[in-house]
C-alpha positions in Angstrom: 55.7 -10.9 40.8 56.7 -9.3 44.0 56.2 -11.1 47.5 56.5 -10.4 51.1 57.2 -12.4 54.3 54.4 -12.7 57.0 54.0 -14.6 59.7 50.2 -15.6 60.1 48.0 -17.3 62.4 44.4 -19.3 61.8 42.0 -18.9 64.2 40.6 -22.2 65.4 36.9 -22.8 63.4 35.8 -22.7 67.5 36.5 -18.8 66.6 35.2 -18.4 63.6 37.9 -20.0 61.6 38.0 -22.0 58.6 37.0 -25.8 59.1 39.6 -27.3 57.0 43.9 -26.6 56.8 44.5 -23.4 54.1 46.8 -25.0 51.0 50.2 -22.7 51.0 51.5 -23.7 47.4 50.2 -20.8 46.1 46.6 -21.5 45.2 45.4 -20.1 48.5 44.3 -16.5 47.6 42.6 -14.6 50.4 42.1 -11.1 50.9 43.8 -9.0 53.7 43.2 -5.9 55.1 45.2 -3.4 57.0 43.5 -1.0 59.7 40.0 -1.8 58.3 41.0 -0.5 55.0 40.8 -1.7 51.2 40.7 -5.2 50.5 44.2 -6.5 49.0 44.5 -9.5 46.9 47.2 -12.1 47.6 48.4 -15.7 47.3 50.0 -17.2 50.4 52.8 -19.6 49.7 55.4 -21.6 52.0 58.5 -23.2 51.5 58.5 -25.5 54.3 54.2 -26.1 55.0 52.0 -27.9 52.8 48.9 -26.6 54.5 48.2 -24.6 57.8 45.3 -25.9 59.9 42.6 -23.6 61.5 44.5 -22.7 65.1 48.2 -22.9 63.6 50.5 -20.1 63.0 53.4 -19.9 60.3 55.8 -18.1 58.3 54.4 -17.1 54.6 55.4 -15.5 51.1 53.0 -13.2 50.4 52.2 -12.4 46.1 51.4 -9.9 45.3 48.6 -10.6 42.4 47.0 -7.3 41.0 48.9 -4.3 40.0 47.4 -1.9 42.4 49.0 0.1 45.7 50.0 -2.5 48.4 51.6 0.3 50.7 49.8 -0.8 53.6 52.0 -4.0 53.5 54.8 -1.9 54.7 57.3 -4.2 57.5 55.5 -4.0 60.8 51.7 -3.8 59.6 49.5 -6.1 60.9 46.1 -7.4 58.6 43.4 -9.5 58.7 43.4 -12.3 56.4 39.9 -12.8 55.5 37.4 -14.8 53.1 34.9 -13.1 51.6 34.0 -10.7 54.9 34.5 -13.6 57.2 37.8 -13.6 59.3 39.9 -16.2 59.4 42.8 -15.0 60.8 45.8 -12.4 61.0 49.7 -11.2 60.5 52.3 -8.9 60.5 54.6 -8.5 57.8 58.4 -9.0 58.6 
């Protein structure tokens, strides 16, 4: 499975965000979406966090889940990390 680095942040459920903290072992699998384009599938893991609660930021591995074009997800792009259509919050890949 191939992964990426991001660095993420929540927005507070004030904003819109989620009520409760995001699980990073890996069963956390959200869509993102660069420049308002096609959804991309992903699971967001850390090494460090357990969870990450609506308003924090963090580092993340990203896994990559389907075997379609993740191009987008080039070093620099920043995407929207949503549920369903809802965002919850945002990155840039390192």
């Amino acid at each position: 499975m191939d992964s990426l680095r991001a660095d993420i942040s929540l927005l507070p459920n004030s904003e819109g965000g989620r009520s409760g903290a995001i699980d990073l072992s890996g069963r956390y699998t959200p869509h993102l979406r660069v420049d308002g384009g096609e959804y991309l599938g992903v699971a967001l893991r850390s090494d460090t966090a357990v969870t990450l609660d609506p308003g924090e930021s963090g580092l993340v591995t990203l896994d990559l889940l389907y075997d379609i074009d993740y191009g987008a997800l080039a070093p620099g792009a920043r995407f929207e990390i949503l549920e369903g259509n809802r965002r919850i919050g945002a990155g840039v890949v390192l």
